[in-house]
N, C-alpha and C positions, 0 to 999 in steps of 0.2 A: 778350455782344456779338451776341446771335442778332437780327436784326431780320429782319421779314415785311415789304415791300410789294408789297399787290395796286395792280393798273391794267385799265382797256378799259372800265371801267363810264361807261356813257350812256345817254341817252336813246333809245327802240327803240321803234317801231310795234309792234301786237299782231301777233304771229304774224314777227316779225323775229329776228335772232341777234346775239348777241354772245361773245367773248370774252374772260372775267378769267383775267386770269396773278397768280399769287403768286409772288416771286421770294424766293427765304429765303436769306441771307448768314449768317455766323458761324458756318455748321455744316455737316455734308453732309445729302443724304436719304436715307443708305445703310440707316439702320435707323431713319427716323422713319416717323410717322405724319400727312400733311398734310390736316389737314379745310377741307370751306367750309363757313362756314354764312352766315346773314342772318339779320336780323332789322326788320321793319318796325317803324312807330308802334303804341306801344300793344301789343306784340304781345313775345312769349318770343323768346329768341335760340334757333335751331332749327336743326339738323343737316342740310347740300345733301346733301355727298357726300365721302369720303374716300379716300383711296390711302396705301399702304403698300408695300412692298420684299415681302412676303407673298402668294403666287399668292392668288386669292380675297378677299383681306383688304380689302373697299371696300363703300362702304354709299354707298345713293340712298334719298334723299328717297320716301318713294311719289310724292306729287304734280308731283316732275319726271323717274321712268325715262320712261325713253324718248324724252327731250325734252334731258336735258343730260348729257355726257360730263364726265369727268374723266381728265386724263392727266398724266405728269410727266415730266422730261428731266432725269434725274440730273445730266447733264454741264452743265446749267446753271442747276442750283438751283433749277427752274422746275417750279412746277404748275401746269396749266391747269384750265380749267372750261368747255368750250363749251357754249352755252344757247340753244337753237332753240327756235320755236314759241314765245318770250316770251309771255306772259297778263300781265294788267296785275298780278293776284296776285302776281305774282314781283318786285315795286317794293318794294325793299328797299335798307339798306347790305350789301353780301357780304363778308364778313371770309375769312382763311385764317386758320387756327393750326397751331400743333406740337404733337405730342406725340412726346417725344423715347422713343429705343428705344438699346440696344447691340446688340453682334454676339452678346450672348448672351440675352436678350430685344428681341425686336425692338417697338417699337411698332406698337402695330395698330388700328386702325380703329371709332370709337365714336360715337356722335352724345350723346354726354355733354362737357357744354360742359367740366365743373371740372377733363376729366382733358387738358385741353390747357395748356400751360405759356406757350406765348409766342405774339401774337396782331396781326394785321397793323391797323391804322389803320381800312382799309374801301374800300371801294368802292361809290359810289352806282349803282344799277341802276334805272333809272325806266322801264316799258310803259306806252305812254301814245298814245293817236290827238288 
């Protein structure tokens, strides 16, 4: 019963923001692991950024530190992605997934696509003047 749906993805001037929310139902995020990733045409599904319940536990893209945050609201199943500085490189669909943890291994933070179990629909992100 776990579903992902991401939302906020549109069209964005170069050098504009946006943000994607993943809202994840059927489960808490008390011990998961929420990744984004995206993947363009033609091109490997690749690793943004992820958070975890684990201080430290989050990975950024090289190509977007410093450019896009990630944060989450336990209390309402929500992970964000804010994305400043858009480049039109960043014209992707942007997925969120799970990687599920318990309270005695917790899930933690990987930009390996297979070790995520359950995976949101997407979200279109277009930079574009």
């Amino acid at each position: 019963q776990v579903q992902l749906v991401e939302s906020g993805g549109g069209l964005v001037q170069p050098g504009g923001s946006l943000r994607v929310s993943c809202v994840v139902s059927g489960t808490t995020l008390d011990w998961d692991a929420i990744g984004w990733f995206r993947q363009a045409p033609g091109k490997e599904r690749e690793g943004v950024s992820c958070i975890s319940k684990s201080a430290g536990s989050t990975y950024y893209l090289d190509s977007v530190k410093g450019r896009f945050t990630i944060s989450r609201d336990t209390a309402k199943n929500t992970v964000y992605l804010q994305m400043n500085s858009l480049k039109p490189e960043d014209t992707a669909v942007y997925y969120c997934a799970r990687r599920s943890g318990t309270r005695w291994t917790t899930g933690v933070c990987t930009a390996r696509v297979t070790a995520y179990e359950s995976w949101g629909r997407g979200t279109q992100v277009t930079v574009s003047s």
